[in-house]
N, C-alpha and C positions, 0 to 999 in steps of 0.2 A: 294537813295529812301527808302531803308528797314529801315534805321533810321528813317525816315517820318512816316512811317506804327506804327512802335514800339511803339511811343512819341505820336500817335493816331490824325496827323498832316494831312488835305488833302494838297498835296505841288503838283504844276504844273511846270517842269522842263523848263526854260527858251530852247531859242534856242542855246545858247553859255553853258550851260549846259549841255544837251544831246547831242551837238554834237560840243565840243570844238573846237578849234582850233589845228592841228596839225603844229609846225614850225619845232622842232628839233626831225630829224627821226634818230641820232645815237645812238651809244649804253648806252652812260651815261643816256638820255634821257629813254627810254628803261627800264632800272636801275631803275630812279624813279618812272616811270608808274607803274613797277610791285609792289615797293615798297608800295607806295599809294593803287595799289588794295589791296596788302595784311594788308596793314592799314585799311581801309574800312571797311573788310570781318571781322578784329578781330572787331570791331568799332560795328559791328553787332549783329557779334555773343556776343561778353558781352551783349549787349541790348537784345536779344532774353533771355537770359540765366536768366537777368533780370526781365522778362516780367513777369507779371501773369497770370497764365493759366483762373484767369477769365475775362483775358482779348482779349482772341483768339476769343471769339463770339462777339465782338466787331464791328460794321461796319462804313466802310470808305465808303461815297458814294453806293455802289453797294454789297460790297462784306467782306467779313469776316477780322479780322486781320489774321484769319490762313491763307485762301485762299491769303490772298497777298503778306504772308511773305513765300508762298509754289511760287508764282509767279519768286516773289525775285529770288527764288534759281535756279528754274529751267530758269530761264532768264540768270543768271550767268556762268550756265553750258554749254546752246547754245552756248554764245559768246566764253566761254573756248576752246567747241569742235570746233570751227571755226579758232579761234588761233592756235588749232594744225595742223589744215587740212591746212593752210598757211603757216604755218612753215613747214610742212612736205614735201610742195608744191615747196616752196625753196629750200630743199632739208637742209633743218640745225633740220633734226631729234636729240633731246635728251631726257635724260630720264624724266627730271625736264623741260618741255618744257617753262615756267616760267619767268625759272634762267637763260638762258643764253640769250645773242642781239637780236633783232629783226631780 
């Protein structure tokens, strides 16, 4: 979605988009997910880095390009801290909660 914001795109996430399909819950599986977010997250951050500061008062619908790329993040951080609070919950605490199987 933050790429949407960046490239100054209004995009409406399909339903098989925001909420794909899970089939393969092992840990190769697992592997590429994380892989992918942390594709993503670079995929961003270049495009942030990118960006032109006159283009942060920019509006998408309602609201600023800063306000939606400060969205972004803290959207990304909930989900993070939720991942950990389920992993921790299963009881497969590590340091890189990330890096290791689901």
């Amino acid at each position: 979605m933050g790429r949407f914001i960046v490239e100054g795109e209004e995009h409406e996430l399909s339903e098989e988009e925001n909420f794909p399909k899970i089939i393969d819950t092992g840990a190769d599986a697992w592997e590429r997910a994380v892989a992918a977010l942390v594709d993503s997250e670079k995929l961003l951050r270049d495009a942030i880095l990118g960006l032109d500061d006159s283009r942060l008062e920019d509006r998408l619908k309602t609201k600023t390009v800063y306000e939606l790329l400060h969205g972004v993040v803290q959207h990304n951080l909930y989900h993070a801290g939720q991942m950990a609070l389920l992993k921790r919950a299963a009881g497969r605490v590590t340091t890189g909660f990330l890096s290791s199987g689901p």
